[in-house]
C-alpha positions as CSV (number, residue, x, y, z in Angstrom):
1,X,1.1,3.5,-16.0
2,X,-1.5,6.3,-17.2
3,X,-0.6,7.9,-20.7
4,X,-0.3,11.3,-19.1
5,X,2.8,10.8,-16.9
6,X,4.4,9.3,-20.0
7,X,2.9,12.4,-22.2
8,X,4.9,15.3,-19.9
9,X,4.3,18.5,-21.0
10,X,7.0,19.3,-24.4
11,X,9.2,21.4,-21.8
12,X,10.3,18.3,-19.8
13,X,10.3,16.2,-22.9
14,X,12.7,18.3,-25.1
15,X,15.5,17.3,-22.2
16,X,15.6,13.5,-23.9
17,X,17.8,12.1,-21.2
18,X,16.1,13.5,-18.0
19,X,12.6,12.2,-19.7
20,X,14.1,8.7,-20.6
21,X,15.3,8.0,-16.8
22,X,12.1,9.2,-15.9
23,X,9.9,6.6,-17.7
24,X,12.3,4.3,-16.4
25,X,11.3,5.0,-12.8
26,X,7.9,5.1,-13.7
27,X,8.2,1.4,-15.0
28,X,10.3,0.2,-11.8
29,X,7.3,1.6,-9.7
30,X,4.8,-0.2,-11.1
31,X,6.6,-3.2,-11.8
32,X,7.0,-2.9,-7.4
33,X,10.4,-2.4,-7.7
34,X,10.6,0.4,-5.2
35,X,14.4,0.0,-4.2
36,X,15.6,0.7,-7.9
37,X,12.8,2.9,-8.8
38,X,13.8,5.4,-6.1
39,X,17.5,5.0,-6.9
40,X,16.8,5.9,-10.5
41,X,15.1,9.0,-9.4
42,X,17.8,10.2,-7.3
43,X,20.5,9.6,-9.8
44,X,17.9,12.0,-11.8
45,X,17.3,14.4,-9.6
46,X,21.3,14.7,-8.7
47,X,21.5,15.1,-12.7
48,X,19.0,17.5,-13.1
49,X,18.0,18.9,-10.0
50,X,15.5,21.5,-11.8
51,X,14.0,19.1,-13.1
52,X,10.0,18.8,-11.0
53,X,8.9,15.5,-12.6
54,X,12.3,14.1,-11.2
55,X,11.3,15.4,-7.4
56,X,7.7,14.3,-7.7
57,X,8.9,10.6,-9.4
58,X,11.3,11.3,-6.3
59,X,9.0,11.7,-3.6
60,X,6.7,9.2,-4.7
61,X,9.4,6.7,-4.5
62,X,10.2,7.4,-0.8
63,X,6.8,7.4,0.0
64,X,6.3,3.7,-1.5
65,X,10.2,3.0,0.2
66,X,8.5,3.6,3.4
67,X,5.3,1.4,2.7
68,X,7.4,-1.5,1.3
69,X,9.4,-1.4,4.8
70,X,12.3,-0.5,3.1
71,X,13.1,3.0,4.7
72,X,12.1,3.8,8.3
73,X,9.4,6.6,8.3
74,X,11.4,9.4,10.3
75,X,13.6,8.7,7.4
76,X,11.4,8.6,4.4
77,X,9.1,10.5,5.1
78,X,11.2,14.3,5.3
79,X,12.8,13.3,2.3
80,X,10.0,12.5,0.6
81,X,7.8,16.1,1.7
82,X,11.7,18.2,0.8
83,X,11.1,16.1,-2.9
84,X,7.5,17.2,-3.2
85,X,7.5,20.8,-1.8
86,X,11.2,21.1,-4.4
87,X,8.9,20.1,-8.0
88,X,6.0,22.3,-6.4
89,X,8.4,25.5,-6.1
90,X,9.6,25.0,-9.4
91,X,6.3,24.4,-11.2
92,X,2.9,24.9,-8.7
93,X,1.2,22.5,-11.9
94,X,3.9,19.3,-10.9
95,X,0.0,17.8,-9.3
96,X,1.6,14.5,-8.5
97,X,3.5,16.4,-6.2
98,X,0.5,17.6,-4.2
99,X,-0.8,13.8,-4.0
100,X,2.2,13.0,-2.0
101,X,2.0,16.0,0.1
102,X,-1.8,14.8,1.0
103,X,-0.2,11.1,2.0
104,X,2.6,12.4,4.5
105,X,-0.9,15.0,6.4
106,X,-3.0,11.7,6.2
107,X,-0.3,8.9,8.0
108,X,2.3,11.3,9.3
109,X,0.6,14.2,10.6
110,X,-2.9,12.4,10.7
111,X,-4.3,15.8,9.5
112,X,-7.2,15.0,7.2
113,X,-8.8,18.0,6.1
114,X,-5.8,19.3,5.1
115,X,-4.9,16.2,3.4
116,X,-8.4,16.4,1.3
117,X,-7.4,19.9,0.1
118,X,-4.2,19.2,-1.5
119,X,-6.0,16.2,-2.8
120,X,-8.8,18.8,-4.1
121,X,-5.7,20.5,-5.5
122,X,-4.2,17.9,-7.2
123,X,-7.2,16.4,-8.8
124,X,-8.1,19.8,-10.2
125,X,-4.9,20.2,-11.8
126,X,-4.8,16.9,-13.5
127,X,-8.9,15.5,-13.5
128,X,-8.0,12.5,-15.1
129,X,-5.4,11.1,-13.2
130,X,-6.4,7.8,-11.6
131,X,-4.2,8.1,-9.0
132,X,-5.2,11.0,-7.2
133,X,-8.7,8.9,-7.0
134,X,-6.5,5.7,-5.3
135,X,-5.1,8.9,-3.3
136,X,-8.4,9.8,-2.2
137,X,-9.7,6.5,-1.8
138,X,-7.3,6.3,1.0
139,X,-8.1,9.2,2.3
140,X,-11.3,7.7,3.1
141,X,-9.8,4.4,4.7
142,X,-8.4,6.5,6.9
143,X,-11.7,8.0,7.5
144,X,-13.2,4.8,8.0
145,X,-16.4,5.4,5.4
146,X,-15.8,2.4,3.1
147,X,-18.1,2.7,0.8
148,X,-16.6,6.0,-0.2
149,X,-13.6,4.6,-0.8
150,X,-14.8,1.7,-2.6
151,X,-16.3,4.0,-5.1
152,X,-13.1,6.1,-6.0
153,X,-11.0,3.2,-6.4
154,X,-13.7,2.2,-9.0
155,X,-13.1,5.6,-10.4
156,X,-9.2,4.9,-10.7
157,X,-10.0,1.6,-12.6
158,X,-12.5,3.3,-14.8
159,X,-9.8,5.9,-15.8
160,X,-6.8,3.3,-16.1
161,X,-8.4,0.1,-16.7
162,X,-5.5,-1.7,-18.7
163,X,-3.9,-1.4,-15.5
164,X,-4.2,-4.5,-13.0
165,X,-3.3,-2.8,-10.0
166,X,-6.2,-0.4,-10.0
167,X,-8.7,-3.7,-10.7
168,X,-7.0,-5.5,-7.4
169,X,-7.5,-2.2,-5.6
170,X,-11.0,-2.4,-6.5
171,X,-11.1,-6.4,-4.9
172,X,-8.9,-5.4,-1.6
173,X,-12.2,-2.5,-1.2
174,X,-14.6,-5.2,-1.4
175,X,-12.5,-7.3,0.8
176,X,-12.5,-4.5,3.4
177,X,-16.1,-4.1,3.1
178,X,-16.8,-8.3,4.0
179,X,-18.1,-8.4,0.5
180,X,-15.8,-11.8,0.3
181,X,-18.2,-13.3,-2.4
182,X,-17.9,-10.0,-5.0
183,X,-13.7,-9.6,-3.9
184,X,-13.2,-13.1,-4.9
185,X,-15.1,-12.7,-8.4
186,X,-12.8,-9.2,-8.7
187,X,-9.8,-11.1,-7.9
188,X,-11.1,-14.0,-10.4
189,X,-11.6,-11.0,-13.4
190,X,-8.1,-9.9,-12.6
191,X,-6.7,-13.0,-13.0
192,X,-8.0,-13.6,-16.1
193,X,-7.9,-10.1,-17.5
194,X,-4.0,-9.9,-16.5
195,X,-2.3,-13.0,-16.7
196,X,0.8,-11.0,-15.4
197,X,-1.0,-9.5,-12.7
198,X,-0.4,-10.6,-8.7
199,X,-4.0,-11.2,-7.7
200,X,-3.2,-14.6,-5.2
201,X,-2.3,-12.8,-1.9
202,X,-5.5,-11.2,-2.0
203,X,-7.5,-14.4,-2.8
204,X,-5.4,-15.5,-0.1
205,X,-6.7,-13.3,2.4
206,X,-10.0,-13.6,1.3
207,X,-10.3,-17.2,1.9
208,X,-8.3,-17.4,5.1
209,X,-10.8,-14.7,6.4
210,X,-13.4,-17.0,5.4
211,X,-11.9,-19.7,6.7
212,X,-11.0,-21.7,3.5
213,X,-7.4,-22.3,4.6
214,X,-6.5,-25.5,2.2
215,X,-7.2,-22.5,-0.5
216,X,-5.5,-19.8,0.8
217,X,-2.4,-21.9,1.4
218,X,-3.0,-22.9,-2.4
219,X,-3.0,-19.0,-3.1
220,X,0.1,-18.5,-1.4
221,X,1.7,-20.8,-2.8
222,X,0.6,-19.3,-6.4
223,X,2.1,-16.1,-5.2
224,X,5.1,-17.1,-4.7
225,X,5.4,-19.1,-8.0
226,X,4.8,-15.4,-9.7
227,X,7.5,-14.1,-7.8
228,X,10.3,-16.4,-9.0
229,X,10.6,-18.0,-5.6
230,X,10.0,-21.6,-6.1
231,X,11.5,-22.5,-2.9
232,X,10.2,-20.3,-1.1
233,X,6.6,-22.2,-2.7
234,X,7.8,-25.3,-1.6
235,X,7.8,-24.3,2.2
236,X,4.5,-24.0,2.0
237,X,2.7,-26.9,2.7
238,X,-0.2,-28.8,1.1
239,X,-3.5,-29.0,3.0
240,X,-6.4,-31.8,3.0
241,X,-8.9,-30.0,5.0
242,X,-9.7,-26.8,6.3
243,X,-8.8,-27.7,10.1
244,X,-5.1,-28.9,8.8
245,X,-4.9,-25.8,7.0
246,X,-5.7,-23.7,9.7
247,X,-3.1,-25.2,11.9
248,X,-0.8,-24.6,8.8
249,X,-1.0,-21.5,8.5
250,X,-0.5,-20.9,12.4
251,X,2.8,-22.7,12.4
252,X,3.8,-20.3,9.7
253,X,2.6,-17.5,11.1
254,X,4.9,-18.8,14.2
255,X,7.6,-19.4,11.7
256,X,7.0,-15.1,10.7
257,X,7.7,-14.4,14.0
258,X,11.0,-15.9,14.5
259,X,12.1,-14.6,11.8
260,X,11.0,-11.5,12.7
261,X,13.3,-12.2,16.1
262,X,16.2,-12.7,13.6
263,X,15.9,-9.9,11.4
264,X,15.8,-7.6,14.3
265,X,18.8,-9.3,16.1
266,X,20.8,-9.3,12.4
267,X,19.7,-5.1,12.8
268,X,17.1,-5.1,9.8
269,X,14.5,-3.4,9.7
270,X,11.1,-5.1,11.3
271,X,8.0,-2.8,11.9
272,X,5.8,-2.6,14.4
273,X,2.9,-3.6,11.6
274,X,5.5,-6.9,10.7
275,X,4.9,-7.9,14.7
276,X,1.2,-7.0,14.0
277,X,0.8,-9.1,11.0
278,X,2.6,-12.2,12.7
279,X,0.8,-12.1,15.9
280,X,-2.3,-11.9,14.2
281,X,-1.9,-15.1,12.4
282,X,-1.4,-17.1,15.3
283,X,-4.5,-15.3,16.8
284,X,-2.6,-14.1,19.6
285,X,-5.0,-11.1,21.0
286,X,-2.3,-9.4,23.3
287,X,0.4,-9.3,21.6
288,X,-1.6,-8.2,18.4
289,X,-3.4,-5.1,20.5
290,X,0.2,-4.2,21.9
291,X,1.7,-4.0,18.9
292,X,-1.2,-2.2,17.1
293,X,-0.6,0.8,19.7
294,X,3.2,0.4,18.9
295,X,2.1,1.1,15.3
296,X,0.3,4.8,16.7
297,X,3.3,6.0,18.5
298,X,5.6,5.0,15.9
299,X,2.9,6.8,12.9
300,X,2.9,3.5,10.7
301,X,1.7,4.5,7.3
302,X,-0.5,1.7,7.3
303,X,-2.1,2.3,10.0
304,X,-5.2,3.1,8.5
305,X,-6.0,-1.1,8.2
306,X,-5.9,-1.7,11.7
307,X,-9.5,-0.7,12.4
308,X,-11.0,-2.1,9.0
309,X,-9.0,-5.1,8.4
310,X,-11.1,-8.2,8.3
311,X,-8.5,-10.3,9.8
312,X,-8.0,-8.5,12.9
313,X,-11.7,-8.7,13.6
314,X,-10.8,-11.3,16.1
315,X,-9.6,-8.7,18.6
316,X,-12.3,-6.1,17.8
317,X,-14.6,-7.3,21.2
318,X,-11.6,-6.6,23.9
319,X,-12.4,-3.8,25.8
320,X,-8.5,-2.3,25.4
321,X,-8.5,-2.5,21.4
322,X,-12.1,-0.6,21.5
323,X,-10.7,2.0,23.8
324,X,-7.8,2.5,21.7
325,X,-9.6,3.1,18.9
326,X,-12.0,5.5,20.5
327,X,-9.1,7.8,21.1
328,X,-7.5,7.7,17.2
329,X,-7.5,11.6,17.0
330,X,-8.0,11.5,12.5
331,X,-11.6,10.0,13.6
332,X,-12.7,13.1,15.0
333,X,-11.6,15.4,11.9
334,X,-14.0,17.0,9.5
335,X,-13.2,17.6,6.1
């Protein structure tokens, strides 16, 4: 958490109880507790409705609500631009606000030069806020141009580096960019530099990428430790080799899937990218490729991965996955 969204301006601080909730929300955000983060932020806003840092800490939470799979995107995704547009009318300075307006152009609308402005916007109403740079970093994933991005989410770690979520954004660029060797080394830093940080599922995907399996079920199994789920740890199994481990991590992958049946017979909600992500594990090319175009009709936010995600690199060479990403219509916009 940057010292300027704690450090409001003295006009939104003077109201002590509206400023307290909001640090609170802040906190639940980056701890990743999206659920109560956005909860605490509508209890604010339903409190103090003219109150902007409430809408943008509002909007923001819907946005993440949508990327954590816990709000449907023709949900979140309204309620999140009403939130935004609502701080901006009351104070056109609120520059978070303008960051979350850029997100819904880039992986709702899928306009990106419009995006880049209200990036442009935000940035130049608040130059040292690292997360317009992880903002604008994505806007370049969308883009495709890697490097770019790779170099902004530097920025955002430069400007916030007590902050171990900016340092594993700086690994997950690297990993994008098959630079396994230097992601692994960033992951390694992170893990020492924040002991509390979360660092193992992207190891993980490193080495499974790599094809280190008996390590990446190691990571996982790390992962899960830090969340508090032991037993969830204890399902996954122990490898001796790299050929046993890639079997493993098959069957689990099968295992995802079912459940994936489950939750969607039980009515919960299960994305198009969940199918994605499960399919792919089990290497199954048309299922994953079907499911990848269910993820374009129904605007998945993450979208963005499916062309530069190392681990779907195994469907890259069929003729239908190359035509559909020929025709993604972001590809062709200038800035």
């Amino acid at each position: 958490m940057r010292l300027g969204e704690l450090q409001l301006p003295a006009r939104y601080r003077a109201d002590t109880g509206a400023y307290g909730s909001y640090l609170r929300g802040l906190s639940l955000r980056f701890q990743g507790r999206h659920r109560e983060a956005l909860d605490t932020f509508a209890a604010l806003v339903a409190r103090a409705p003219q109150y902007p840092p409430g809408l943008a800490g509002l909007a923001h939470s819907y946005g993440f609500a949508v990327l954590a799979g816990l709000t449907p995107p023709n949900e979140g995704v309204p309620k999140a631009e009403e939130a935004a547009r609502r701080a901006i009318a009351l104070d056109s300075a609120t520059a978070s606000a303008y960051l979350i307006l850029a997100g819904i152009e880039m992986s709702w609308r899928w306009d990106l030069p419009l995006a880049g402005k209200l990036i442009d916007k935000g940035l130049a109403l608040d130059p040292g806020d690292a997360e317009a740079h992880v903002v604008r970093a994505l806007w370049f994933r969308w883009r495709g141009e890697l490097d770019s991005a790779l170099a902004e989410a530097r920025t955002a770690h430069a400007l916030d580096p007590l902050n171990a979520s900016f340092s594993e954004r700086v690994a997950r660029h690297l990993y994008f960019l098959r630079r396994y060797d230097e992601a692994e080394a960033m992951y390694r830093q992170t893990l020492r530099d924040y002991p509390g940080g979360a660092p193992y599922a992207g190891l993980a995907s490193v080495y499974r990428v790599e094809g280190r399996t008996r390590e990446a079920l190691e990571m996982m199994r790390a992962d899960r430790r830090l969340a508090g789920d032991s037993a969830a740890a204890e399902r996954i199994p122990i490898a001796t080799s790299d050929t046993q481990g890639a079997r493993m991590l098959a069957d689990l992958s099968g295992e995802k899937l079912r459940q994936l049946a489950e939750g969607v017979r039980r009515g919960d909600l299960v994305t198009a990218g969940d199918w994605v992500s499960g399919y792919a594990g089990v290497g199954d090319v048309d299922e994953t490729i079907r499911w990848i175009d269910s993820m374009r009709v129904g605007r998945d936010p993450l979208l963005w991965s499916i062309p530069i995600d190392p681990s779907l690199d195994f469907i890259r060479n069929d003729p239908r996955y190359r035509a559909w990403e020929a025709k993604l219509p972001w590809r062709h916009a200038t800035r």
